[in-house]
N, C-alpha and C positions, 0 to 999 in steps of 0.2 A: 271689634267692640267699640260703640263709641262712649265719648265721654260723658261721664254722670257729673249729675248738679254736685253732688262732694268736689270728685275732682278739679272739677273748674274753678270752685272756689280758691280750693287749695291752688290750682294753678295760676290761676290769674295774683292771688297772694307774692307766690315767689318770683312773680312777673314781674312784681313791681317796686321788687329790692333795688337797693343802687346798683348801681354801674349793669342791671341788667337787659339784653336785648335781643329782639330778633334778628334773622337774618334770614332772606329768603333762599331756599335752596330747592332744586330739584327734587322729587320723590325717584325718579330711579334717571339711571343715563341717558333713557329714550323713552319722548313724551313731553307735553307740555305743564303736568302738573306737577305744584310747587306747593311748600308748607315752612312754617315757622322755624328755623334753628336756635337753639336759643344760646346765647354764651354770656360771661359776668366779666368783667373787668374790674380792678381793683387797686388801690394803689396811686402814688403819684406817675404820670405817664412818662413813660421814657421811651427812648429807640428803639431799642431791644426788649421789649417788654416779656418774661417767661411763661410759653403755655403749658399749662400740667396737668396730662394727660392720666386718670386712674386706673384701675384695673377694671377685670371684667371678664369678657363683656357684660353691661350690665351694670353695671356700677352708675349712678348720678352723679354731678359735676358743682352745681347749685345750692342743693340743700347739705348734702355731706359734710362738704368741705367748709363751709363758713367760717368756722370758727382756722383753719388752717387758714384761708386768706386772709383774716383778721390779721394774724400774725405776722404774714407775710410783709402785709403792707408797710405793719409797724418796725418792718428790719428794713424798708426801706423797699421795697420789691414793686414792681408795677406785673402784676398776673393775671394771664388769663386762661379761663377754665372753661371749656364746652359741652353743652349737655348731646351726650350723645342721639345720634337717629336713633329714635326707637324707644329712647328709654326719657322718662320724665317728662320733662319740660317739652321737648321734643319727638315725641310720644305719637303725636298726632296729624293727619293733615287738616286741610280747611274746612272737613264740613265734621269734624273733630273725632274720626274713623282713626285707627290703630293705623300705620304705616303698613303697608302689605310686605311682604317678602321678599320680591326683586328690587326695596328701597335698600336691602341691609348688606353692604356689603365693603370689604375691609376699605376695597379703592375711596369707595363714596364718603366713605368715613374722613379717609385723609385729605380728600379734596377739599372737605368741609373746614378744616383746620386752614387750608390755605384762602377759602373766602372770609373764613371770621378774620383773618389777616387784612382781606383788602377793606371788609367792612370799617376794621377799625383805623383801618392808612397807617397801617405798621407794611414794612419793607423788609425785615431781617427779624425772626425771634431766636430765641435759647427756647428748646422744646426739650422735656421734661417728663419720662412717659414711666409709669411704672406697671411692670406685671406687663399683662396686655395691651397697657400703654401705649409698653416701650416698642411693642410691634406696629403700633400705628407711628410712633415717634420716626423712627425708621422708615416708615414709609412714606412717609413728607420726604425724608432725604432722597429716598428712592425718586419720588414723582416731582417735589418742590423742592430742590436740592437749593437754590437759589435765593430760598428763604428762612435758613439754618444757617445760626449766627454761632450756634454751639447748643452742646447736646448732654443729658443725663439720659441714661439708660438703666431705671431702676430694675433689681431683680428680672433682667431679659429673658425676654419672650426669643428664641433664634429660631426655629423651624419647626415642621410636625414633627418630626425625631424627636424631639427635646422630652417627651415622655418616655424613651428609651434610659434617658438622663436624669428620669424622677424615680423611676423605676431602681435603677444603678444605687442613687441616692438611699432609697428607703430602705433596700435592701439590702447593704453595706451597712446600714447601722442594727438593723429590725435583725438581719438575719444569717447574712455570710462572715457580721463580725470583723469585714474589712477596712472598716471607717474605725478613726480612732475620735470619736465626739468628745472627750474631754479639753481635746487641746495640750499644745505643749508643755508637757510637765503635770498635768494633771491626772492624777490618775483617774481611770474609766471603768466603769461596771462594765462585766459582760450583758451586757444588753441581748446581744443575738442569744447567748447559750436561755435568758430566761422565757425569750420568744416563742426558741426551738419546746422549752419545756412545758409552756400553756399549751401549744400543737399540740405535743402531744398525751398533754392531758383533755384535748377534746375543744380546745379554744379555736373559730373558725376564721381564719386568712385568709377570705374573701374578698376582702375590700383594700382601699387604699393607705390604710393604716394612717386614715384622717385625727383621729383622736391623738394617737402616739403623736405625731406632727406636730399637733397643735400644744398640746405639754410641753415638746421636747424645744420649739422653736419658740416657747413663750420662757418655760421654767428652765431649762436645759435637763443635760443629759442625768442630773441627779432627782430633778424634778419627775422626771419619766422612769430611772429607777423607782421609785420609790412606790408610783402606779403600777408597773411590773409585780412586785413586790406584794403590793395589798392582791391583786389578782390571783400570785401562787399561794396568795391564802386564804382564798374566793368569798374576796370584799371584792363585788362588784360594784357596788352604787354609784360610786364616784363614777368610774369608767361609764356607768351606762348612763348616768347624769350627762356627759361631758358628750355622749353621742347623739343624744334627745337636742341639746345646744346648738350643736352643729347644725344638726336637720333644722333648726327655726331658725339660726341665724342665714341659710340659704334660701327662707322664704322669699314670695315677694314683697317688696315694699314701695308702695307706688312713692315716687322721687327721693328713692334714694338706695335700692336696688330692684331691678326687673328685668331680670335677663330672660324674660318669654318670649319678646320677638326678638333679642338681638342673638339668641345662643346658638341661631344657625351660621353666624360664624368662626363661634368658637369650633364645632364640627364640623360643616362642611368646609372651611376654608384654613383653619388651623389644628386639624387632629386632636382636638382636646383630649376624647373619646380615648383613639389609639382601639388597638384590637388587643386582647386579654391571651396574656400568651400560657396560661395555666398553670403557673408558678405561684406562689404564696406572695403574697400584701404587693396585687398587681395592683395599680390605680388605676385602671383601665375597668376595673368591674364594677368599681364604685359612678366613676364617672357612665358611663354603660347603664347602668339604673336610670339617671336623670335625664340620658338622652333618648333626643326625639327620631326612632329610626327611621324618618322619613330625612334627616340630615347625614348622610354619612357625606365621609370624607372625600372629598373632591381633587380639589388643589391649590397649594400656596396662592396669596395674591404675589406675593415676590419670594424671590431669589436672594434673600438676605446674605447669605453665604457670598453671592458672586460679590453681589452689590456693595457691602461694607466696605472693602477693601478702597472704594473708591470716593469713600466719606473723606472729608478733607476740612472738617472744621475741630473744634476744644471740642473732645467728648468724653466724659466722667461716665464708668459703669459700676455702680454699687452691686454687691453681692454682700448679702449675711449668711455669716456664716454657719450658720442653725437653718437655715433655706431645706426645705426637703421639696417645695414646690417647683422652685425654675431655679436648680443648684447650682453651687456654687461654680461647676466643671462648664455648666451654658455662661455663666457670666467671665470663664476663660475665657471662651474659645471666642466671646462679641469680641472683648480686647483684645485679642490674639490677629482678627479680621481688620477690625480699625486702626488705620496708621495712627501709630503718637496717642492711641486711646489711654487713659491711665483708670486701671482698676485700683478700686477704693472695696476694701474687705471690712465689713465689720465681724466681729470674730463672735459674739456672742449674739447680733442680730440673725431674725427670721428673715419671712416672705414681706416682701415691699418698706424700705426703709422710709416714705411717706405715710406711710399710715400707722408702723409700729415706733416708727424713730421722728417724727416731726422734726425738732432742732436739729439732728445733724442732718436730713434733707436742707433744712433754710441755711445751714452752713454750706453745705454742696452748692446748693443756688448762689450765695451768695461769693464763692470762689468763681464759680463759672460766669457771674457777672462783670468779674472785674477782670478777668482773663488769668485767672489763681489754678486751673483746673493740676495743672502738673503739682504742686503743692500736695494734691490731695493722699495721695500716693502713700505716705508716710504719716497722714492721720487716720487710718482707721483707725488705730485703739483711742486715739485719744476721741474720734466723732462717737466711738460704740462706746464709752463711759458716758457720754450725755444721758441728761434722760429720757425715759422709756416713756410712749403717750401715757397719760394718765387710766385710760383705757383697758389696756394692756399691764400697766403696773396693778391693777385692781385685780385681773384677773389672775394676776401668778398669785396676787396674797389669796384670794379666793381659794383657785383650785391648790395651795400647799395649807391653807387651816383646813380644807374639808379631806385632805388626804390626813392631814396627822389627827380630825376628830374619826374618821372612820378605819384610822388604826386603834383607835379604842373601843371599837365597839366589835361585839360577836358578830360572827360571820350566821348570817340568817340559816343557808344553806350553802356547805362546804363546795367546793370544787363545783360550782355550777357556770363555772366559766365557758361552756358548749356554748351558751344562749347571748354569750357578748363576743363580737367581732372587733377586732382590731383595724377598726374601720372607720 
C-alpha cells in the first residue's frame, strides 16, 4: 500500500517534533534497498542515555509515548524511543510503499536499536523493553552485548512456551481454583467454582478469557467477582460492552498501533498463536482468530534460555502481579536465568508496568541509572502503591460505576449468558 496525502501529512508532522530523526537502514539483510528509521530523543544528553522499547509487536514509539518522555525528561532522564520497521513513522520505504515481509524480522529489529546507537555516538545504553520489548531488549544482549550498560525487563517476553505459562496463569485463577489472587491475608472469592457454573449454564470458554483479564488486572480479583456475579444473574451488558472495547481498542491506528505488517513476528518467530489444546479459556483460540495462517510458527530468533545466563550487566525484571499475559512464573524464571538479576514484583500491578504504572517505571529507570538496581528488590509494595496512569485509574472507576449501575437494573433476558464468551 502506498502512502496517502492524509498520512503524509500526518507523517511528515511527527517528523518534525524535537529531538526527531531518521536513520538510514536496510529493508531486509540482502539487497541494496534502504528506507527511513525513524527514533526521538529526549532529555539532557548523557552517556548512558535509556532506550525504551514497547510492546507489540505493533505498538508506535513517537506519537504514544509523548507525554511518558515529557516526564521522563523532567526526572532528569536523557531517552530514546524508536519507531519500529513497519509500524508508523517507519512504515515505509522510499517510494513510500509499506515495507514488504522479508524487512520484518526480530534480528533486524535489534540491529536497528544498535544503529540508532551509533547514529546518535552513544557507546553503552540502559535498554528498557517491555512485553515484547523485553524480547528485543534481550536481543541487543544477545547480538550487541557490548552495548548494555544495564537492563529493565518489563513483564518478559522468555520463549514460545511462555503461552504454556498464560495458559497455567488463567486457568489457575478462571478455573482449577489453584491460584490464590487475593493475596496474603486476603480473603478470595471462589472465582473458579463461579466459572465452572456459567459453563455450565451454557456460557462459552472459547477464548482467551480477554475480558476476565483485563477487569481482573485493572480492578482485581473483587472487581472480577463482582462481573462473575452480574453474569450468574444474566446482566450481560457490561461484560459484552467490555468485549465490543477490546475488539476496537486492537484496531488499527495508523502511528500509534499497526500490527498488520509487523504480526508475522509475533507468529512466525515467537508463537504468539500457540496451538489450542481444547481445554476451556485457551488463548491460543482467541489469538487463532486474528492470525494470519499464512504465518505459522517457525522458530525463535534466540535462545534466551541459553543466552541469559551469560548477561553480565544491573538488570531489573518487573512482574505484576495481576499479569495473566506474560506471568508472573516467566518473570521467574528471566531472574532465575540472569546472574545477580533482581525481580521487582508489584503485587497488585497487571501487564507492562510502563504503560499501566508510569512512576514506578521512571523510579525503576531512575535506580538503574544510578547503579540502585539491587535496592529494588524490597520496593515493590511501596513502587505498586504509586499511582496508577490516569488511563487506567479512569477505567477501573468506569468499569466498577457501570457494574454497580447495571446491578440495578432488570436483567432484559435471564440466563442468556450462551451468547457471551469469556473472551
Amino acid at each position: 500500500m502506498t502512502m496517502s496525502a492524509k498520512r503524509r501529512r500526518a507523517h511528515d508532522k511527527l517528523a518534525a517534533l524535537p529531538g526527531v530523526r531518521p536513520v538510514r537502514r536496510p529493508v531486509a539483510r540482502t539487497g541494496d534497498a534502504a528506507f527511513d528509521l525513524y527514533y526521538v530523543r529526549v532529555g539532557r544528553k548523557t552517556a548512558h542515555p535509556v532506550v525504551v522499547i514497547p510492546g507489540g509487536p505493533g505498538l508506535a514509539s513517537v506519537a504514544p509515548y509523548r507525554a511518558f518522555r515529557r516526564h521522563a525528561a523532567a526526572a532528569g532522564c536523557d531517552v530514546i524511543m524508536i519507531e519500529h520497521r513497519g509500524v508508523g513513522l517507519s512504515r515505509h520505504d522510499d517510494d513510500g510503499a509499506d515495507l514488504p515481509p522479508e524487512a520484518i524480522t526480530v534480528k533486524q529489529v535489534v540491529d536497528d536499536v544498535a544503529a540508532v546507537l551509533d547514529d546518535a555516538g552513544v557507546a553503552t545504553a540502559h535498554i528498557y523493553g517491555s512485553s515484547y520489548g523485553s524480547y528485543i531488549a534481550a536481543g541487543v544482549g544477545v547480538r550487541h552485548p557490548g552495548r548494555v550498560a544495564g537492563m529493565v525487563l518489563d513483564s518478559p517476553v522468555l520463549s514460545a512456551g511462555d503461552i504454556d505459562e498464560m495458559r497455567t496463569a488463567i486457568r489457575g485463577l478462571l478455573w482449577d481454583g489453584t491460584e490464590e489472587p487475593g493475596g496474603a491475608g486476603e480473603p478470595s472469592p471462589d472465582l473458579a467454582l463461579k466459572v465452572r457454573t456459567l459453563a455450565e449454564e451454557g456460557m462459552k470458554l472459547d477464548g482467551s478469557a480477554q475480558v476476565a483479564s483485563m477487569v481482573y488486572e485493572y480492578g482485581g480479583v473483587h472487581l472480577l467477582d463482582r462481573q462473575l456475579d452480574l453474569l450468574l444473574r444474566g446482566r450481560t451488558l457490561l461484560w459484552a460492552g467490555l468485549s465490543t472495547l477490546l475488539r476496537i481498542t486492537q484496531r488499527k491506528t495508523p502511528y500509534r498501533h499497526e500490527d498488520d505488517l509487523v504480526a508475522r513476528i509475533a507468529f512466525r518467530e515467537l508463537n504468539f498463536a500457540g496451538e489450542p489444546d481444547g481445554l476451556p479459556l485457551d488463548p491460543s483460540v482467541v489469538m487463532r482468530e486474528i492470525h494470519d495462517p499464512e504465518q505459522e510458527f517457525e522458530r525463535e530468533p534466540f535462545d534466551l534460555v541459553a543466552a541469559m545466563p551469560e548477561f553480565d550487566w544491573p538488570t531489573a525484571v518487573l512482574s505484576g502481579g495481576r499479569d495473566l499475559t506474560t506471568p508472573p512464573a516467566v518473570a521467574r524464571q528471566v531472574a532465575d536465568l540472569i546472574p545477580h538479576a533482581t525481580l521487582v514484583t508489584l503485587p497488585t500491578a497487571g501487564h507492562s508496568v510502563l504503560d499501566t504504572r508510569e512512576r514506578a517505571a521512571l523510579e525503576v529507570i531512575g535506580a538503574l541509572r544510578i547503579g540502585a538496581v539491587g535496592t529494588l528488590a524490597e520496593r515493590g509494595v511501596e513502587l505498586d502503591r504509586l499511582p496508577v496512569n490516569p488511563i487506567v485509574r479512569a477505567a477501573i472507576t468506569v468499569i466498577a460505576a457501570a457494574a454497580a449501575l447495571e446491578s440495578t437494573l432488570p436483567a432484559a433476558v435471564p440466563r442468556i449468558v450462551s451468547r457471551i464468551r469469556v473472551s
